[in-house]
N, C-alpha and C positions, 0 to 999 in steps of 0.2 A: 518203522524204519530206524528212527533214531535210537529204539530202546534196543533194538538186533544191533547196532553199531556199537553202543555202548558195552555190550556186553562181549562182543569180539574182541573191542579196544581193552575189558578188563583182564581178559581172559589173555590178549597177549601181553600184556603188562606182566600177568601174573607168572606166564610162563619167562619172561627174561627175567624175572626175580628167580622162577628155580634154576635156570639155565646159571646163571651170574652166583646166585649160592651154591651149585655144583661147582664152578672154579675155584671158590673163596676154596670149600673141602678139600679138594686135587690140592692147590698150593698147602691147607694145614700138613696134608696128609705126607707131601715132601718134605714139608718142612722136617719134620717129625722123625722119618727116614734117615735124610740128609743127618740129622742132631745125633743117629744112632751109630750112623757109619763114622763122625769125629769122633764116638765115645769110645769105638770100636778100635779106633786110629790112637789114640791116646793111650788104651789098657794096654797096648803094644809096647811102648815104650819099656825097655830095661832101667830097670833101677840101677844108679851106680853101686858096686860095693868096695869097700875098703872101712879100716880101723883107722884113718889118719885122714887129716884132708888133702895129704897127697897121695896116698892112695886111691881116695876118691876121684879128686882133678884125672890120675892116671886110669881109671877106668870109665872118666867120661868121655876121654880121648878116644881109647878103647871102643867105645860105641859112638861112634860123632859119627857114622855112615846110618846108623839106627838113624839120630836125630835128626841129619841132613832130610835125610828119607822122609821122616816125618812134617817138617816145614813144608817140604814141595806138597805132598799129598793134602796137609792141610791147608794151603794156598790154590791147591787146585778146585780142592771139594770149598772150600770157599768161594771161588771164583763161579763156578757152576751155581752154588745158592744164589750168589748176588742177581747170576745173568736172569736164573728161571724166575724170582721173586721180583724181577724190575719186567719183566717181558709178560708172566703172566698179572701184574698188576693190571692191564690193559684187556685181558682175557675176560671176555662174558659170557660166550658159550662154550661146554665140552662135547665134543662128537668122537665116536667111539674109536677111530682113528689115531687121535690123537691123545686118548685113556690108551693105550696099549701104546702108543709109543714113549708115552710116561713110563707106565710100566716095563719098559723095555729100556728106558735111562737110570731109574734107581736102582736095580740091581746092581750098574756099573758103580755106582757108586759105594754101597755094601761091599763091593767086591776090591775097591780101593785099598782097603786095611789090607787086605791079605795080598794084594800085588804089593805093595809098601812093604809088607814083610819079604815075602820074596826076594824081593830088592836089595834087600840089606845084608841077606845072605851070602855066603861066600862061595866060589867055583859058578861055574856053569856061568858067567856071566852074560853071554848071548841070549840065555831060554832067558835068564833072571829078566835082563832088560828089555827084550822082546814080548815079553808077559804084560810088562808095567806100561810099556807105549802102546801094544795092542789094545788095553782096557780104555787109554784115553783115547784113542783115534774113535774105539765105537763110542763112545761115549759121548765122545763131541760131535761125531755123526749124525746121533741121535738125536743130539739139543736142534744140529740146523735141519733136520728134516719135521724136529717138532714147530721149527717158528719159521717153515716153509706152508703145514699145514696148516698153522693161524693164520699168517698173512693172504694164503691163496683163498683158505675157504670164508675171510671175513669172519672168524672169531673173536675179535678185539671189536674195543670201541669205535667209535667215530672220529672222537678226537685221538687219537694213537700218531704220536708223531711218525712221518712218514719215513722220516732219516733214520728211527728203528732196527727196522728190520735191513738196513742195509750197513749200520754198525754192526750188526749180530752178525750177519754173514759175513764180512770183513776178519772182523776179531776172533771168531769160529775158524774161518777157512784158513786162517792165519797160522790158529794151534794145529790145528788137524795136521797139515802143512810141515810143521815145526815135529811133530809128534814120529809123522809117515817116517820121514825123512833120516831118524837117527835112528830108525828101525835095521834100514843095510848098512850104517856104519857104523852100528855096534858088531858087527860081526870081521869088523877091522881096528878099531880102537876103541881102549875106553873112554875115549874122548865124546862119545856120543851124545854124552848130556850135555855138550855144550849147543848141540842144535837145538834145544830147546830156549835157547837165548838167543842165540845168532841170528835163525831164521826170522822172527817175532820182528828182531831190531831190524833186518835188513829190508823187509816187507814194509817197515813201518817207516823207513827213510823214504824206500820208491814211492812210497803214497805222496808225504812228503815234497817229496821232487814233483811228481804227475798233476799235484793241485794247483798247486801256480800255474804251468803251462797249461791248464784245463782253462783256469778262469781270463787270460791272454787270448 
């Protein structure tokens, strides 16, 4: 009896080491990803030209919609590594569910460079900016239904702080939200990119405001 017990107990030991080593690989393997689509983000970048450094200064101006472009995108795809590599920190098993909703976020993210370029182009500004907020809206879609499927299906550890998954949904539902939303008002003004600031701030005031009279 005891040597059948022991051999069950090593055998599932053995198996939450390959389970727990299959996430370690999924995170390498985004990592890796994610590293491709900043290099991909970066080869973008125009060089300034000019024979003078005012010529130069003049053609950095000249593309400052390039480089704007670029910060947000690298601040986003930034933002996204930080979320998945503190969220799957906590990650012991993969179930195939949630391997294909992986695979179903870093494409979004490859696909980052070339909405950024898009972006930065001239004319068509409604496909332009319509293109670049539809990539993040799935994207961010994606992340909360991937850390809907850890939390529901017990993926994570034991100890996984519990307030987790309820900043992730927050801060998620928040972009998503921010994202949606300058989607119909770019088709009225260029002003659209300011939803992407507004919404965030205003969402994060009513919290704000709600937590006091929650703990009253």
């Amino acid at each position: 009896m005891s040597s059948a017990t022991s051999e069950r107990d090593t055998e599932d030991t053995a198996g939450s080491g390959t389970r727990a080593f299959a996430a370690e690989r999924l995170t390498f393997f985004s990592d890796a990803v994610i590293a491709i689509a900043i290099t991909l983000l970066t080869l973008e970048l125009p060089l300034p030209e000019g024979a003078t450094s005012a010529e130069l200064l003049r053609s950095l101006g000249h593309h400052r919609f390039e480089y704007i472009s670029f910060l947000i995108s690298f601040a986003l795809i930034g933002g996204h590594w930080r979320a998945h590599h503190r969220l799957f920190h906590h990650v012991t098993t993969v179930r195939a569910g949630l391997l294909r909703l992986t695979f179903g976020w870093l494409p979004m993210m490859v696909l980052m460079p070339f909405a950024t370029k898009v972006l930065a182009e001239d004319g068509g500004f409604e496909f332009r900016f319509v293109l670049y907020a539809l990539v993040q809206v799935v994207a961010l879609t994606l992340f909360v239904v991937m850390t809907r499927q850890i939390q529901r299906h017990g993926l994570c550890r034991a100890d996984t702080p519990p307030e987790l998954f309820g900043e992730y949904y927050r801060g998620l539902g928040t972009m998503i939200a921010a994202f949606a939303v300058s989607i119909p008002v770019a088709f009225f003004t260029h002003w659209a990119y300011a939803c992407w600031i507004v919404v965030p701030l205003v969402v994060n005031l009513l919290f704000r405001l709600r937590r006091p009279a929650a703990r009253t």
